[in-house]
N, C-alpha and C positions, 0 to 999 in steps of 0.2 A: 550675256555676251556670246557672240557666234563667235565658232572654232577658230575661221579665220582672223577676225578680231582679237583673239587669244592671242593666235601666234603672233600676230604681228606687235602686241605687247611685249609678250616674250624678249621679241629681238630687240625693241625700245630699249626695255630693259638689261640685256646682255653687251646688247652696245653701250649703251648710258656706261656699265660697269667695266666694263673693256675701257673704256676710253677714259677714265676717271684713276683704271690700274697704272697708269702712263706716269712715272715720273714726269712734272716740268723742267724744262731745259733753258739756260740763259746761254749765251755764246758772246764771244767778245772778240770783235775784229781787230786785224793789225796793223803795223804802221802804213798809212797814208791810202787811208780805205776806209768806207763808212758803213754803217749796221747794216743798211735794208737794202740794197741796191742789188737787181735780181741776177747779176752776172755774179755773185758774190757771195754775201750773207744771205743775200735773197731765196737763191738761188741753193744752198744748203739745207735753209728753212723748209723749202719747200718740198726738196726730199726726205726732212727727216718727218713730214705731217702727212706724205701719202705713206710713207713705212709704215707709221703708230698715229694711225687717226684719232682723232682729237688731244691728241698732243699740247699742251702753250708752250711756246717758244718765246721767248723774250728776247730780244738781236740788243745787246747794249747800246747806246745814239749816248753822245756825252756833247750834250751841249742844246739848244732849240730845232736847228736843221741837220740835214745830212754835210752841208759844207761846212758848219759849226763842229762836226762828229768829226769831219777828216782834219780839218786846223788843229784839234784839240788832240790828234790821234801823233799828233809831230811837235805841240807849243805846250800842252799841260802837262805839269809832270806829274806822276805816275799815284804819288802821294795824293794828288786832290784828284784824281780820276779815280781810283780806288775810295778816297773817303764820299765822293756822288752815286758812285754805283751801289755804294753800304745803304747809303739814305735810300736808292731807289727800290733795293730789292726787299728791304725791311717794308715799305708802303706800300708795296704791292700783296694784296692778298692772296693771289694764286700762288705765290710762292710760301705761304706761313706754312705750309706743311715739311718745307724741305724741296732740292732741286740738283739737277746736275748740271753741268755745267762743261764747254767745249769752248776754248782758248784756242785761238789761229794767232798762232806766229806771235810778236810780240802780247797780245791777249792772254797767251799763255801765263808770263809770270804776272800779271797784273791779274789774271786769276788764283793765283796760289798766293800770289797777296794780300787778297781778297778774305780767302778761305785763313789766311794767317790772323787778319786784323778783322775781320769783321766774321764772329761765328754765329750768329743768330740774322737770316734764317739760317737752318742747317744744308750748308754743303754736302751733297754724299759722296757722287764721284765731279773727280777733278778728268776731265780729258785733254791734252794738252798736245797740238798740233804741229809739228817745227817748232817748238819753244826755244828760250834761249838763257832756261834756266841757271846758267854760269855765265849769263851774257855773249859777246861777242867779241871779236880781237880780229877784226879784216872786213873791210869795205865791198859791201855786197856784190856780186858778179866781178869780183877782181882777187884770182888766185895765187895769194903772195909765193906757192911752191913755183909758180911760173914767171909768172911777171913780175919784174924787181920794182916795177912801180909800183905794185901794191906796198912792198916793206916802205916805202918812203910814205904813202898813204899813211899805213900803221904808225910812223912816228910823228907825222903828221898830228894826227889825232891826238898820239900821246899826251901831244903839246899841249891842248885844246882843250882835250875831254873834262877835265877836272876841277876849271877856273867855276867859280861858283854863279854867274851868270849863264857858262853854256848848261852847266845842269839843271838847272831853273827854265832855262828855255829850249830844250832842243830834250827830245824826250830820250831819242837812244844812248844819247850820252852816259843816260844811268843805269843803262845796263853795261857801258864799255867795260870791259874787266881788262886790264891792261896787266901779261905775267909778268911781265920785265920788270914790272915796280908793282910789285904787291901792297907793300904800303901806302903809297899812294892809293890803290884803288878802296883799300879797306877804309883809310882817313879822307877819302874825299870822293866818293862816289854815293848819293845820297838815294838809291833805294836800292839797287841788287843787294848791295854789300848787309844790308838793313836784311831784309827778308831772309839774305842764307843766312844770318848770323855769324858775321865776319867780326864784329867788333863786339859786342854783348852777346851770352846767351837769353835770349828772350824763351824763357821756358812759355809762355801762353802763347808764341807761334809754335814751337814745338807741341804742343798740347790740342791746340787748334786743327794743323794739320795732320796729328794722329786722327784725329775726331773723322776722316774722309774713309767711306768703305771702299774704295777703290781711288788709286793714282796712275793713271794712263797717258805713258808719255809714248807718244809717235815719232818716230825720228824722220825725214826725208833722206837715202842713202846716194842722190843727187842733189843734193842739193847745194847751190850756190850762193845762194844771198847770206847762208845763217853761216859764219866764219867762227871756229869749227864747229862743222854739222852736226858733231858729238856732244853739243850744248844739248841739246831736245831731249837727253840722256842723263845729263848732269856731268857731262863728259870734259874734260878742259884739257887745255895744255898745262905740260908739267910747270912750275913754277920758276923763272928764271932764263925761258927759253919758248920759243914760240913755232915749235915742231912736231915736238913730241907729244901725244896725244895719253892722259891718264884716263881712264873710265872713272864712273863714280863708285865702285868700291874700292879700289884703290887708293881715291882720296883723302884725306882728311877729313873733310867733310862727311862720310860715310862712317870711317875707321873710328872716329873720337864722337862720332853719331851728334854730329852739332846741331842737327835740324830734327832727329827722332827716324830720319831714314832707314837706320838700319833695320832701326822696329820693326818699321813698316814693311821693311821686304821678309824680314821673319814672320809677318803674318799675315804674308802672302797678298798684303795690301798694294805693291809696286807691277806694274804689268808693262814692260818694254815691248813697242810692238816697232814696227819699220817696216816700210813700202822703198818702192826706187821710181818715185816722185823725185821732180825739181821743187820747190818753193812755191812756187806758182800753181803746180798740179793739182788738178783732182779728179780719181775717179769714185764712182759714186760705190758699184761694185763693192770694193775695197772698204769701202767707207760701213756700206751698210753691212756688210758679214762681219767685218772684225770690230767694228765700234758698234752701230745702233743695237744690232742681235745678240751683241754680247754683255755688253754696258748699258745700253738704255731702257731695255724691254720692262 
C-alpha cells in the first residue's frame, strides 16, 4: 500500500468512527406542522447533520403523508401517536443501540410520554423545546393579562375541554390543565393528567423517566402561544387562581416528588435552559452551542 493510500484509509477510518460516535436523534414536531418540510423539521435536520456528520435523524411523520402527519398532529390523540411511534422506533434498527431525542412544542410531552411508556429502545437525553409540560390555560397569541377577551376565551374552553368527545378528537384539549377546577382536570383530562401522575402514582413512569441521563427543558421567555410560558419549566399557575405563577419546585409535584423529579434534579439530571425566542423562533447559533455541543456530541 503507497503512503498515500494509507492515509487516505486512515481518514476512511477516523471518519467511519467519528460518525458512528454520534448518538441518533428522533425529533417530534408540533401542533399543526409536519416531520420533513424544509422551513421546519427539515430545516433543523439539516443543521443538526452538517454540525455531526453522519448523524441519523429520524423526523417523526404519524400517519402515510405529510398531510396525514399534520391531520394527525390536531385529530389523534396523544395515546395512539405515542403507542405508533413505540412500534416505530422499536423496528427501526439504527435506533436498537439507544437515541436522543428533541420535542418542539407540543412534541415535547408526547416525548416524555414516550420515554414514560415505551423504555426499550433506550432514551438517553430527553430535549424539550417550548413544551407544555403542565399543559396550557390561555388561547395562543391572546394575553388574558390584557385582553379580557382572552378570560372569556379561558372559560370558554373550560366549558368544552373535558366532554369526552373533544378529548378524543381535538388533541390540545389533553393537555388543557384548567386551575380553577382541579378536579376536573385530574378526572377528566385523558393524558397530561396520566403522564404527570395526577390521579395514580405509576411507579414505572417514575422509573422510566429516571432511566434518561439528561432532561433538557428550554423555555421561550417571549413567548406567546404556550399560556403560561413557565409550562416548558413545569411551571403552572397556583391552584384555584389563574395569575399567579408557581415554579416547579415549589409545586407539589416536585415537593411530594410524584414523577421522580426531585431525584432527578439531585443528580444533576434536570438542565433549565431559556432563550428570549417567540414560539415561532429559531436561531441556529443558540441552538447549536447550548443544545447540539452540549447534549448531542
Amino acid at each position: 500500500m503507497s503512503p498515500v493510500s494509507g492515509i487516505f484509509l486512515i481518514f476512511a477510518i477516523l471518519t467511519t468512527v467519528s460518525c458512528e460516535a454520534y448518538t441518533p436523534i428522533v425529533m417530534w414536531h408540533g401542533l399543526l406542522d409536519t416531520c420533513c418540510m424544509p422551513h421546519n423539521l427539515g430545516k433543523f435536520a439539516k443543521h443538526i447533520k452538517e454540525a455531526l456528520p453522519g448523524v441519523y435523524v429520524s423526523q417523526l411523520k404519524i400517519g402515510r403523508t405529510h398531510l396525514d402527519d399534520f391531520i394527525n398532529s390536531v385529530k389523534m390523540h396523544p395515546d395512539k401517536q405515542i403507542e405508533i411511534v413505540c412500534e416505530m422506533i422499536k423496528n427501526d434498527p439504527l435506533l436498537a443501540n439507544g437515541y436522543n431525542a428533541i420535542g418542539w412544542s407540543q412534541g415535547s410531552q408526547f416525548l416524555r410520554g414516550l420515554v414514560q411508556r415505551c423504555p426499550e429502545p433506550k432514551m438517553k437525553t430527553l430535549i424539550t423545546m417550548s413544551g407544555q409540560h403542565q399543559g396550557v390555560y390561555g388561547f395562543p397569541k391572546c394575553n388574558p393579562l390584557k385582553k379580557p377577551i382572552c378570560n372569556l376565551l379561558r372559560r370558554l374552553i373550560n366549558r368544552l375541554a373535558y366532554f369526552g368527545i373533544i378529548q378524543e378528537t381535538i388533541v390540545p384539549a389533553t393537555y388543557w390543565h384548567n386551575p380553577l377546577n382541579h378536579r376536573a382536570y385530574v378526572r377528566r383530562n385523558t393524558y397530561l393528567a396520566d403522564i404527570n401522575n395526577e390521579r395514580d402514582i405509576n411507579q414505572t413512569y417514575i422509573k422510566n423517566l429516571q432511566s434518561l441521563e439528561n432532561f433538557v427543558m428550554v423555555k421561550y421567555e417571549n413567548d406567546t402561544t404556550v399560556i403560561p410560558k413557565e409550562s416548558a419549566w413545569f411551571g403552572f399557575y397556583k391552584k384555584g387562581q389563574a395569575t399567579k405563577i408557581e415554579n416547579l419546585q415549589e409545586s407539589n409535584l416536585y415537593i411530594s416528588d410524584r414523577l421522580g423529579l426531585k431525584q432527578m434534579d439531585k443528580d444533576g439530571k434536570l438542565h433549565f435552559l431559556s432563550n428570549d425566542w417567540d414560539h415561532d423562533d429559531f436561531d441556529w447559533p443558540w441552538f447549536k452551542e447550548n443544545i447540539v455541543y452540549k447534549f448531542l456530541r
